[in-house]
C-alpha positions, -999 to 999 in steps of 0.1 A, spaced: 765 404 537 796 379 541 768 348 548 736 341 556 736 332 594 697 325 607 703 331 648 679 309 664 670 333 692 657 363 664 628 334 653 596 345 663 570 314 672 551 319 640 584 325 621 588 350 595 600 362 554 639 365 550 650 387 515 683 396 507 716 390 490 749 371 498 780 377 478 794 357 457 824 356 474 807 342 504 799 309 482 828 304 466 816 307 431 840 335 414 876 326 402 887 303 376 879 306 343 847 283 337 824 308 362 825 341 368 801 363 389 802 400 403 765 397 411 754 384 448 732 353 456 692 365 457 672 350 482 637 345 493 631 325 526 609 309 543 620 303 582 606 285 614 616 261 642 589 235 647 594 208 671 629 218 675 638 217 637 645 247 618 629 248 588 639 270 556 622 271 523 624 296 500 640 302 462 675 313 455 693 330 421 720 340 405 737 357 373 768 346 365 789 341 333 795 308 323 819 293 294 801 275 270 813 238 270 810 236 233 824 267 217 843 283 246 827 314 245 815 332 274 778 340 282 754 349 311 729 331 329 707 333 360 708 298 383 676 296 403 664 270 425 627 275 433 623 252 457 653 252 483 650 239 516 670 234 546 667 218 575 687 212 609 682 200 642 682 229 668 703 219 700 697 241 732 730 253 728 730 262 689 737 301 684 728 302 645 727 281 616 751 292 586 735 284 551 758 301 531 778 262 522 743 245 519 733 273 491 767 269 472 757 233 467 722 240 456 735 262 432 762 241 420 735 213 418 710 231 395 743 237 371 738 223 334 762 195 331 774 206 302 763 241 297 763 259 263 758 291 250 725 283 230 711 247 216 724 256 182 761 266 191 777 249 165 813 246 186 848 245 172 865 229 145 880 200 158 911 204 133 916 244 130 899 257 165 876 283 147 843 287 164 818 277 137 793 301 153 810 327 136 815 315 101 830 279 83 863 275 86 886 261 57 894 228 67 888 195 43 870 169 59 886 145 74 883 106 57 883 78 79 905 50 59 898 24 89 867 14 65 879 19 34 882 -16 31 847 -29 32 831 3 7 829 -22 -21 810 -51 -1 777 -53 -3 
């Protein structure tokens, strides 16, 4: 599936269970070289129109592979949001209701800000580049002269 289109007409009264998958493609989440993903968007919904409103609840997911913001490395995780929800006023003249832009965002949102690769990565060398998760590297550490000065005081 290209995008996740709910057509207003196909809602039964009570409403009803919506499982499926969306490519990634459709949300504009592969390319670049910070996010990658050849798996689709999961999703579990929740739809209805009460009192004119369409209603959606539900969970979405997705693996992708994501470069770790301290080390550089590439690693996989699965974004889930457990408790989307959508909602939009249903006009007499409204075919369908496309949610594939308002689940790119949800997905976006639940993003770590800075995500890494475990809570020990240990990053790069800010002098030489090495990763440090894969051994010390052989720089000297680096003395900061700017308080040289004052070492004596005290």
């Amino acid at each position: 599936m290209d995008a996740l289109r709910i057509y207003v007409a196909d809602i039964p009264q009570d409403g009803y269970h919506l499982e499926g998958e969306v490519d990634a493609e459709a949300i504009d989440l592969v390319g670049g070289d910070v996010v990658e993903s050849s798996e689709p968007l999961k999703y579990a919904l929740d739809v209805s129109v009460v009192t004119e409103e369409l209603l959606v609840f539900g969970s979405i997911s997705i693996d992708l592979k994501i470069r770790c913001t301290r080390c550089s490395e590439v690693f996989a995780v699965t974004i889930e949001e457990h408790h989307y929800s959508y909602n939009e006023h249903v006009e007499k003249t409204m075919e369908y209701a496309d949610l594939t832009a308002d689940m790119r965002e949800a997905i976006i949102l639940a993003f770590s800000s800075y995500p890494v690769c475990s809570e020990d990565c240990k990053g790069l060398c800010s002098q030489c580049g090495v990763n440090l998760n894969d051994g010390k590297c052989k720089c000297k550490p680096v003395v900061n002269e700017q308080w040289a000065g004052l070492e004596g005081l005290g």
